[in-house]
N, C-alpha and C positions, 0 to 999 in steps of 0.2 A: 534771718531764718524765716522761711514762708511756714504757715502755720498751715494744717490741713483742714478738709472738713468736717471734722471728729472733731476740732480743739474747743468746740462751743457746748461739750457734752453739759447737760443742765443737772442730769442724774447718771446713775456707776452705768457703764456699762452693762449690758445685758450679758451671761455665762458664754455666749460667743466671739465677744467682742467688739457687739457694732451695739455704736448708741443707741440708747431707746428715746431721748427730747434730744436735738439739735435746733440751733438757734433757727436753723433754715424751716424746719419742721413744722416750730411753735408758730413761728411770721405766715407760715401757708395755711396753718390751719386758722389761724387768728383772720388773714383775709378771705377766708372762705365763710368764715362766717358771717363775719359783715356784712360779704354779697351776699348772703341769703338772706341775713335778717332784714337786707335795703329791700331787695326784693319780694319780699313775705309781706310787708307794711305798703308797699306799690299794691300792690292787690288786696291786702286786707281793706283798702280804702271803699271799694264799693261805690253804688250811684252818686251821681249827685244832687244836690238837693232841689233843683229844677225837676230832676227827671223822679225823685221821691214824690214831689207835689203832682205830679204828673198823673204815677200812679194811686195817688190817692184818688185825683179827680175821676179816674175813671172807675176805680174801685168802687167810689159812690153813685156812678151812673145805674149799678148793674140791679137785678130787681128785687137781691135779697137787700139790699140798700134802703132800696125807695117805695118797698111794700109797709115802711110807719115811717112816721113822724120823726126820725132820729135827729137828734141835737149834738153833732159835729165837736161844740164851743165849749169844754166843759165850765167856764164859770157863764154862761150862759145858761146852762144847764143846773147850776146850782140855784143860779137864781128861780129857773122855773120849779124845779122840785120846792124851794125853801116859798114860794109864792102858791102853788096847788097840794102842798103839805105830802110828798109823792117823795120815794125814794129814789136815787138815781142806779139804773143798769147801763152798767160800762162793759162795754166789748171789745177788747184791747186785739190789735193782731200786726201784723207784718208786711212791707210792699208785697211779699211775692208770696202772702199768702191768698188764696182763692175768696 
């Protein structure tokens, strides 16, 4: 006896009579997600870390950069503050910020 494609119903019937989870359903929606998730994590990746150092390098070319003395190194930078008795100001930011 061939079975149909209703005989995988997971849950009742819906008041009309056509399933609401079928095994076929659950497997489609379960590989849809995967591709997305593989896909979503390919691009969450972002630069690489060549081209991060990259833009640092030029980042510190530009003249809001190189109008003081900034110390790059921060245990470099601990040493000088703890050697001139000087607090340290740290200015944190992002490749692609300005």
């Amino acid at each position: 006896m061939l079975q149909d494609r209703h005989s995988f119903v997971l849950s009742r019937p819906s008041p009309t009579g056509v399933p609401l989870l079928t095994k076929q359903t659950i497997l489609g929606v379960a590989t849809l997600a995967a591709t997305l998730l593989f896909a979503a994590s390919a691009v969450a990746q972002g630069p690489s870390q060549d081209q991060l150092k990259a833009n640092k390098a030029e980042k510190l070319k530009k003249e809001f950069a190189t109008a003081a003395p900034w110390i790059t190194d921060y245990d470099k930078a601990r040493e000088e503050a703890k050697k001139s008795d000087r607090l340290i100001f740290a200015y944190f930011t992002r490749s692609y910020a300005p």
